[in-house]
C-alpha positions as CSV (number, residue, x, y, z in Angstrom):
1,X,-7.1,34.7,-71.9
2,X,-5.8,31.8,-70.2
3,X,-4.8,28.6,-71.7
4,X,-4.0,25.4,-69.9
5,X,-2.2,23.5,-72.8
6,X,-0.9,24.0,-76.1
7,X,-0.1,22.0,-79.4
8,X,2.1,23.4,-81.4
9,X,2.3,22.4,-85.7
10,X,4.7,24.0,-88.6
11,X,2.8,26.9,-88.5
12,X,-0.7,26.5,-86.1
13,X,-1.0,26.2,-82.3
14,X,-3.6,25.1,-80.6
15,X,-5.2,27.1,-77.5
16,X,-7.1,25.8,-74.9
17,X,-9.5,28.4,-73.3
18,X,-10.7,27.8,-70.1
19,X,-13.9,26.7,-70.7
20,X,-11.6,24.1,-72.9
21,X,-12.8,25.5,-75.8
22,X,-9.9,24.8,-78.5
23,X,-9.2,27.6,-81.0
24,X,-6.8,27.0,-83.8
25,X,-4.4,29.5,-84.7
26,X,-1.9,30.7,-87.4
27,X,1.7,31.7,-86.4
28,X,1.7,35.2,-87.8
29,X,5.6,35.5,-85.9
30,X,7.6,34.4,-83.6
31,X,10.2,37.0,-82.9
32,X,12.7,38.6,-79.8
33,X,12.1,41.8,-77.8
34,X,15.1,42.7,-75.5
35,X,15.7,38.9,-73.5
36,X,12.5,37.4,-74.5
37,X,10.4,35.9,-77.4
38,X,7.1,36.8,-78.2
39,X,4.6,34.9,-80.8
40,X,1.5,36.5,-82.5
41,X,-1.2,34.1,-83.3
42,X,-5.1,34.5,-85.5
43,X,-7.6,32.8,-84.4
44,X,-8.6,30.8,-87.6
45,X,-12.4,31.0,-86.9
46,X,-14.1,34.2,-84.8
47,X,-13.8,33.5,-81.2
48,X,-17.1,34.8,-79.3
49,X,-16.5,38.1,-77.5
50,X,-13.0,39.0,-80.0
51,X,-13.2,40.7,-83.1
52,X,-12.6,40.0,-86.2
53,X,-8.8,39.9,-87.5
54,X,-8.0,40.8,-83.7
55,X,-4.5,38.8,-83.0
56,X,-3.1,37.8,-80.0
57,X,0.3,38.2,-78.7
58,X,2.2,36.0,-76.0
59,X,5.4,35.5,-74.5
60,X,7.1,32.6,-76.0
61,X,9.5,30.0,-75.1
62,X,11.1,26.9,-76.4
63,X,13.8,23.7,-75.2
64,X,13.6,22.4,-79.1
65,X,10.4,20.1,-78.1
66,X,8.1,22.0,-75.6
67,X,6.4,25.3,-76.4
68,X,5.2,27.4,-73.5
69,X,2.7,30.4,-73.6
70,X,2.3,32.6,-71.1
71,X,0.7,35.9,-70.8
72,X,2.3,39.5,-71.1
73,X,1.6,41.0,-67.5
74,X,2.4,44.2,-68.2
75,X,0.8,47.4,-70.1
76,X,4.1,48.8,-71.1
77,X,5.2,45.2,-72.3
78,X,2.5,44.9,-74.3
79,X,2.5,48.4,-75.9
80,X,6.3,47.3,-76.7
81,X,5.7,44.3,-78.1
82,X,2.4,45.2,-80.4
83,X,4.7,48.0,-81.6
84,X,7.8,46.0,-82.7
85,X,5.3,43.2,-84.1
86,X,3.4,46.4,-86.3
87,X,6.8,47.4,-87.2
88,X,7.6,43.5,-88.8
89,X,4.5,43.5,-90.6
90,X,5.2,47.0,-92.5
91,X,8.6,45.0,-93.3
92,X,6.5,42.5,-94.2
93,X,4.1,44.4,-96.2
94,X,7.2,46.4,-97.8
95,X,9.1,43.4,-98.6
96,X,6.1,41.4,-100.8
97,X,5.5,44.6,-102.4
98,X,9.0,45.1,-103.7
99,X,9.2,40.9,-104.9
């Protein structure tokens, strides 16, 4: 998925699709993997051709002001960077169960 522009809230980002579609999502993370940060966004409605509770994950970067997306190029990148986000939500998960 491409995206042209982003906004970026407390806790939402904005995509823009290519056929400028926006599609508001939830910041489920932002968090490092070796040199770089990744984020994993919800859609917070069902985006056409996606299913349901599927998440997306991006490379990440930030000077304080600008946010920039881009897209994870490589299989092995990706496989490493869906496993270490599925490892901070069983933290996650752990964590609230143990409050």
């Amino acid at each position: 998925m491409n995206h042209n522009n982003t906004e970026i809230t407390e806790d939402t980002i904005t995509l823009y699709l290519d056929n400028n579609k926006e599609v508001e999502c939830d910041i489920l993370a932002i968090f490092p993997l070796k040199e770089q940060f990744y984020v994993a966004l919800m859609p917070q409605e069902p985006i056409e051709g996606y299913e349901e509770g599927e998440y997306f994950l991006y490379r990440y970067a930030s000077d304080g002001e600008n946010v920039e997306l881009s897209d994870i190029e490589s299989d092995a990148e990706w496989e490493a960077v869906e496993d270490k986000f599925e490892e901070l939500l069983d933290e996650d998960e752990f964590n609230n169960m143990s409050e």
